[in-house]
PAMARPA-955829 format. One record per residue (C-alpha): x, y, z. Coordinates in nm, 4 decimals. Each point is the difference from the previous one (the first is absolute). Layout:
# PAMARPA-955829
X | Y | Z
...
END
This chain:
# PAMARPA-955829
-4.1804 | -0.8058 | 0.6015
0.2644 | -0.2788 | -0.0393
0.3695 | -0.0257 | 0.1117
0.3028 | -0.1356 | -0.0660
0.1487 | -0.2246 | 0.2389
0.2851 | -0.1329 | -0.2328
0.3591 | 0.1588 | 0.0973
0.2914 | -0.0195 | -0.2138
0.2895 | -0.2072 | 0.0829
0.3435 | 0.1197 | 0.0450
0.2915 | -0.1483 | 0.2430
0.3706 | -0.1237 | 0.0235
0.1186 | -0.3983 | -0.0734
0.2991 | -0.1112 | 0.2041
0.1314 | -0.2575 | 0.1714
0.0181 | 0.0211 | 0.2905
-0.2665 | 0.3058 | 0.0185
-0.1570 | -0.0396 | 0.3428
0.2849 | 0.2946 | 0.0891
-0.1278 | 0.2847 | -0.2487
-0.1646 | 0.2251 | 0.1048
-0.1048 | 0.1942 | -0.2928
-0.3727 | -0.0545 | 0.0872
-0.0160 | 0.2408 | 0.2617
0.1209 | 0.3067 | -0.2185
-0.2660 | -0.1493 | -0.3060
-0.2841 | 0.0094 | 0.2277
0.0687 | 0.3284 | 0.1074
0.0978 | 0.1308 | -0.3258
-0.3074 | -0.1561 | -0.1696
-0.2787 | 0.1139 | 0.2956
0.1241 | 0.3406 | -0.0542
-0.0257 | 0.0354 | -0.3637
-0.3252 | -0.1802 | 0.0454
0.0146 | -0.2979 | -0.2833
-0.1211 | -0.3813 | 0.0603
0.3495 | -0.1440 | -0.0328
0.1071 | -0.2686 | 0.2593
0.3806 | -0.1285 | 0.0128
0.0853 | -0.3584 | 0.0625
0.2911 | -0.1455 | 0.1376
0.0848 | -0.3219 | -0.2032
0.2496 | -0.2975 | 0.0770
0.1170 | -0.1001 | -0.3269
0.2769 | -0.2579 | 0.0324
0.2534 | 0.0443 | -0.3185
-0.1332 | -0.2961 | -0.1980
-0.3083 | 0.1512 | -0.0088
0.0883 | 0.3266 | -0.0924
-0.0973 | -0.0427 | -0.4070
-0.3823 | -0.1334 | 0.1042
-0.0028 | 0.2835 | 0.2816
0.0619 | 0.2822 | -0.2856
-0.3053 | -0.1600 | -0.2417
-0.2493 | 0.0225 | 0.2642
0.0914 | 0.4035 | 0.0432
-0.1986 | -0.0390 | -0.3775
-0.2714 | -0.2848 | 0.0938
-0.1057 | 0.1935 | 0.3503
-0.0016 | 0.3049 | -0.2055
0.2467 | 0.2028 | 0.2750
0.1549 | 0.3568 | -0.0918
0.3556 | -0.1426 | 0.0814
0.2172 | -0.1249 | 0.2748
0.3613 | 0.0434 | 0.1967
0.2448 | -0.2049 | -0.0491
0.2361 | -0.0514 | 0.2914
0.2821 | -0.2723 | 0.1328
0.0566 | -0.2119 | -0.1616
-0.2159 | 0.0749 | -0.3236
0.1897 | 0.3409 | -0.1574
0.2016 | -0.1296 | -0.2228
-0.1877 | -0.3663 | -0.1540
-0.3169 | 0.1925 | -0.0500
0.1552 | 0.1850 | -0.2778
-0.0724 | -0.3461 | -0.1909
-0.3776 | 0.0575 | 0.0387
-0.0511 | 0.3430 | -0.1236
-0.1379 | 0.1440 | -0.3493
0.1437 | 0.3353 | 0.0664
0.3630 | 0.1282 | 0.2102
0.0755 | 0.3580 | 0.0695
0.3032 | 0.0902 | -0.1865
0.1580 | 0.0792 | 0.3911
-0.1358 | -0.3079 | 0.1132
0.2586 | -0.2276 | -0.2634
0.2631 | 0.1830 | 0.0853
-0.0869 | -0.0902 | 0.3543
-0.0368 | -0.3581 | -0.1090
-0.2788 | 0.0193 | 0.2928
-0.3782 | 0.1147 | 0.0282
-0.1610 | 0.0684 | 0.3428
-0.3252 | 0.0822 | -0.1269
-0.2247 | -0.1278 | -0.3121
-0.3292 | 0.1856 | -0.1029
-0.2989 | -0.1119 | -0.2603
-0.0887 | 0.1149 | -0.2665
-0.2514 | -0.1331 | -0.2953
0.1016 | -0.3325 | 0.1189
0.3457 | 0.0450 | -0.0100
0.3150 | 0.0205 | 0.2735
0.2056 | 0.2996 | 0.0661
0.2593 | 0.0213 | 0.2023
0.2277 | 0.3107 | 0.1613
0.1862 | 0.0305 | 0.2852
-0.0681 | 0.2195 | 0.2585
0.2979 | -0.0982 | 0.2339
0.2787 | 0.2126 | -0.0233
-0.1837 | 0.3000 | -0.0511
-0.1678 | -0.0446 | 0.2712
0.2923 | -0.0437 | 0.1784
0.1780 | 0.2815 | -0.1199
-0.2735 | 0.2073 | 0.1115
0.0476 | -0.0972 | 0.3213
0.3772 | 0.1080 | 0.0494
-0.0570 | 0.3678 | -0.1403
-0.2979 | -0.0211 | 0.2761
0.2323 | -0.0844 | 0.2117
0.2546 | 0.2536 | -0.1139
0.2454 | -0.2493 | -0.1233
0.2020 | 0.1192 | -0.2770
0.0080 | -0.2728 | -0.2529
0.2656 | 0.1986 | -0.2723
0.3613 | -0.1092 | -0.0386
-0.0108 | -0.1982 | 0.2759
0.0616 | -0.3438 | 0.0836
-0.2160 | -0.2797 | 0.0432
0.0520 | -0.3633 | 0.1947
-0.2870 | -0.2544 | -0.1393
-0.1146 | -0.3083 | 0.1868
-0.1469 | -0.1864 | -0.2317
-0.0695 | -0.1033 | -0.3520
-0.3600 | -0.0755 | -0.0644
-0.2752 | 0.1791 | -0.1272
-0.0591 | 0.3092 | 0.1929
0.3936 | 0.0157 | 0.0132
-0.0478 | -0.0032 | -0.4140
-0.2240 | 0.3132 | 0.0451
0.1914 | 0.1743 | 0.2825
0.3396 | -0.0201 | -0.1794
-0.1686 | 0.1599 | -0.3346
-0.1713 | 0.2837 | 0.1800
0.3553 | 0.0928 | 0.2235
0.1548 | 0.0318 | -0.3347
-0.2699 | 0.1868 | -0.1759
0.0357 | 0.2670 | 0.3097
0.3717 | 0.0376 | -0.0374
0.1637 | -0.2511 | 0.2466
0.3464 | -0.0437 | -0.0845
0.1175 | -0.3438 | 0.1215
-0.2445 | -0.3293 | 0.0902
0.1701 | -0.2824 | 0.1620
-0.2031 | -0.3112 | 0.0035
0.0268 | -0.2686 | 0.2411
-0.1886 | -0.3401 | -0.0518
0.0735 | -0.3403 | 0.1014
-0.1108 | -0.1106 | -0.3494
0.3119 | 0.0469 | -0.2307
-0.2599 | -0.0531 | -0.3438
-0.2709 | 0.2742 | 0.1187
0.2787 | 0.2341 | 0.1408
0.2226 | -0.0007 | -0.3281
-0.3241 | 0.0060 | -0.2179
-0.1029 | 0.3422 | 0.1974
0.3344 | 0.1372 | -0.0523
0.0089 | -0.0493 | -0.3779
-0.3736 | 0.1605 | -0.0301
0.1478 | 0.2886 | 0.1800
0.2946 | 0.0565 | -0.1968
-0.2309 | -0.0560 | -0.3384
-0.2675 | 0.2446 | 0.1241
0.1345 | 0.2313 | 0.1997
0.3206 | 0.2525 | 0.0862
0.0754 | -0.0902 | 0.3330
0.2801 | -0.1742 | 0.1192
-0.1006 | -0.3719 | 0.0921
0.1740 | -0.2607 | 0.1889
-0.0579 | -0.3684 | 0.1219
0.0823 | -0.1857 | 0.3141
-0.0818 | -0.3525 | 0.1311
-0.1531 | 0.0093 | 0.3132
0.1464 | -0.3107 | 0.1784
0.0727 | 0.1003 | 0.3667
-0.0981 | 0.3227 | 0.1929
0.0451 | 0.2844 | -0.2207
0.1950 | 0.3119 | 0.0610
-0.1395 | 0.3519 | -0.1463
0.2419 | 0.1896 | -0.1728
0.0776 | 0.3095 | 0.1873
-0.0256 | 0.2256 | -0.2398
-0.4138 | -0.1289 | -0.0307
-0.2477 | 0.2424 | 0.0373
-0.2914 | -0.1625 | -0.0232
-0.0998 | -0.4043 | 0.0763
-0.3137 | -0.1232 | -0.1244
-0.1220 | -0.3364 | 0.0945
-0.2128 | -0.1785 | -0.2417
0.0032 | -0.3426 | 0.1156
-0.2910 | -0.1876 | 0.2032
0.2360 | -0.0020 | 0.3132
-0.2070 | 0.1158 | 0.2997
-0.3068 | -0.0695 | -0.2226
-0.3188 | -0.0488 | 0.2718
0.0218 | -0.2859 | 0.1335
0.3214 | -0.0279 | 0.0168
0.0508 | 0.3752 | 0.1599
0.2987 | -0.0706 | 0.1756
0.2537 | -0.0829 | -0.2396
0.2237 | 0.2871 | -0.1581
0.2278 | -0.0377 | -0.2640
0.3493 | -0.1316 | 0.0437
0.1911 | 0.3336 | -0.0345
0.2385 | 0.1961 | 0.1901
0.1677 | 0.3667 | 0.0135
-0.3421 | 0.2052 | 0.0236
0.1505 | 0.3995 | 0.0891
-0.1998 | 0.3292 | 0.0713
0.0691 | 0.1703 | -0.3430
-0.2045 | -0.3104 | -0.1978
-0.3882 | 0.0138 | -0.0877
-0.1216 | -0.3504 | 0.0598
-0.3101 | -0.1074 | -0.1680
-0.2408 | -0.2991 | 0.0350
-0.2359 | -0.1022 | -0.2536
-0.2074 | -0.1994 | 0.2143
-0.3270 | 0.1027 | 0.0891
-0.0915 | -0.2666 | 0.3391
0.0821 | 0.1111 | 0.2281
0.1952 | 0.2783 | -0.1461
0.2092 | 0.0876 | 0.2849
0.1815 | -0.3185 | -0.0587
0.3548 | -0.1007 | 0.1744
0.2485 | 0.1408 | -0.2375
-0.2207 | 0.3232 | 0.0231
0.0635 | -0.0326 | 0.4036
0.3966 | -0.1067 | -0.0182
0.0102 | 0.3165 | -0.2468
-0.1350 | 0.2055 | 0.2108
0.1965 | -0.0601 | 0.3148
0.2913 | 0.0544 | -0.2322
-0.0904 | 0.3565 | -0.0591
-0.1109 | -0.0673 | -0.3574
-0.2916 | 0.1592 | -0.1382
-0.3143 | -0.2354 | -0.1440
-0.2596 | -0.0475 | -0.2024
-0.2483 | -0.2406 | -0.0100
-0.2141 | -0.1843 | -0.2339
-0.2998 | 0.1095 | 0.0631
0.0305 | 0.3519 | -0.1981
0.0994 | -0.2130 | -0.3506
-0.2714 | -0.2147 | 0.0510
-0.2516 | 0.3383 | 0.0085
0.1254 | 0.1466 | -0.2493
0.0189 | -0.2859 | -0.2390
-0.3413 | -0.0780 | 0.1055
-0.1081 | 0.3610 | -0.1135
0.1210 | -0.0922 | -0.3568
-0.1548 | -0.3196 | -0.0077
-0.3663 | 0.1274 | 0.1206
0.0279 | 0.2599 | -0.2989
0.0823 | -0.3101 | -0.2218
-0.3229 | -0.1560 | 0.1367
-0.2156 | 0.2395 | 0.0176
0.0982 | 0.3283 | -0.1505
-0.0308 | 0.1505 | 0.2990
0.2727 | 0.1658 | 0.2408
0.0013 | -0.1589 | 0.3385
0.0130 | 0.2635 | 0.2950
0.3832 | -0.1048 | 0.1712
-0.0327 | 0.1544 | 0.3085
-0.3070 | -0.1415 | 0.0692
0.2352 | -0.3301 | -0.0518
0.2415 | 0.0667 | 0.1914
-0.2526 | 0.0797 | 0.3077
-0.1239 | -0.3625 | -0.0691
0.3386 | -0.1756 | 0.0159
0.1277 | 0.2470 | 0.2784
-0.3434 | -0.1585 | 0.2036
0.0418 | -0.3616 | -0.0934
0.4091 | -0.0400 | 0.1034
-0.0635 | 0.3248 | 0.3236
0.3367 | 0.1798 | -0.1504
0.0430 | 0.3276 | -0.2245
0.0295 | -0.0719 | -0.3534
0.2302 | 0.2106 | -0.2768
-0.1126 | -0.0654 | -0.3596
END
């Protein structure tokens, strides 16, 4: 009797992408549910984002992720956006379907998920946001959906920082404000939770932090980045009595949503977590 040695094609676009690790949790998640799907990791410099998103038709794939810097151009490309997803003004990941692209975002859910893991308490609380991009987009949308009361967003861009705000306000209830982030920054101390969504500490460049000051005990500090997730504002946070989360629980549980997208399938997230806990030799919270 025959077999089949074709597998289909899934993966993330980025740019740089030598850093994500998504791979490791696909592999696992895909060996355990026993399907013939293989992810790729994909440079795909900006100008060739447009020709990138055809060939997800021509090679016949069942979808990719979409990470820095490609979250919020791809929208462009697409046939089909969650309604989330344009409120957002950012997708993260982009299935197939009868030759046609959809895209969600699996972000901030994701991340949401892993606060009440964590045992954060997201409602009426406030919120200090570095950064302005796409999974920012996502983030922000999700902290409002789950009741935060107050986001203050700090970006060096002026234009992406103001155009977040005014989504906000148009979208959602919670109480949004703006500010320029020009020299080191200094957390309001009535913050209860920091999130950073910039690239800063970003493998390779693991030893920068963000340029921010007045870090206290009674603040959650989150960091979206996934390598190596124990980055240095995690470190400075933790010396400082603050409790943290990394990035490595959003990216499994955004993952999770995305495989279902894929494949119809739920992905098994402890089995996930072991994987990533292996690859980085630390305990992992998603």
């Amino acid at each position: 009797m025959g077999k089949s040695y074709r597998e289909e094609l899934v993966g993330v676009f980025g740019y740089p992408v030598d850093e994500n690790p998504t791979v490791v949790v696909a592999k696992t998640a895909f060996e355990d549910l026993g399907i013939p799907y293989r992810y790729l990791t994909v440079e795909v410099k900006p100008e060739n984002l447009e020709a990138a998103m055809k060939a997800l038709v021509a090679w016949n794939m069942k979808g990719i992720h979409l990470t820095i810097p490609h979250k919020v151009e791809v929208l462009k490309y697409l046939d089909h956006i969650a309604d989330d997803a344009k409120i957002m003004g950012a997708v993260n990941t982009v299935y197939v379907k009868d030759g046609e692209l959809y895209g969600e975002n699996t972000d901030g859910k994701g991340f949401i998920k892993s606060l009440q893991n964590a045992g954060i308490e997201i409602k009426g609380k406030k919120v200090f946001m570095l950064g302005a991009g796409g999974a920012a987009r996502a983030i922000a949308v999700e902290l409002a959906n789950a009741g935060a009361k107050q986001l203050v967003i700090l970006n060096r861009s002026e234009e992406r920082g103001s155009e977040l705000k005014e989504l906000l306000e148009k979208n959602t209830k919670m109480q949004v404000e703006f500010q320029k982030w020009s020299e080191t920054a200094v957390i309001d101390e009535d913050t209860d939770i920091l999130v950073n969504t910039t690239s800063i500490g970003l493998y390779p460049n693991v030893d920068e932090k963000p340029d921010i000051d007045s870090i206290r005990p009674e603040m959650t500090v989150c960091d979206v980045i996934p390598n190596h997730p124990h980055t240095q504002l995690l470190k400075e946070a933790e010396k400082r009595g603050a409790k943290t989360v990394d990035g490595l629980g959003m990216l499994i549980n955004q993952a999770v949503e995305s495989f279902r997208l894929w494949t119809g399938m739920t992905a098994n997230a402890e089995k996930m977590k072991e994987a990533l806990a292996k690859e980085y030799g630390i305990d992992v919270h998603y």
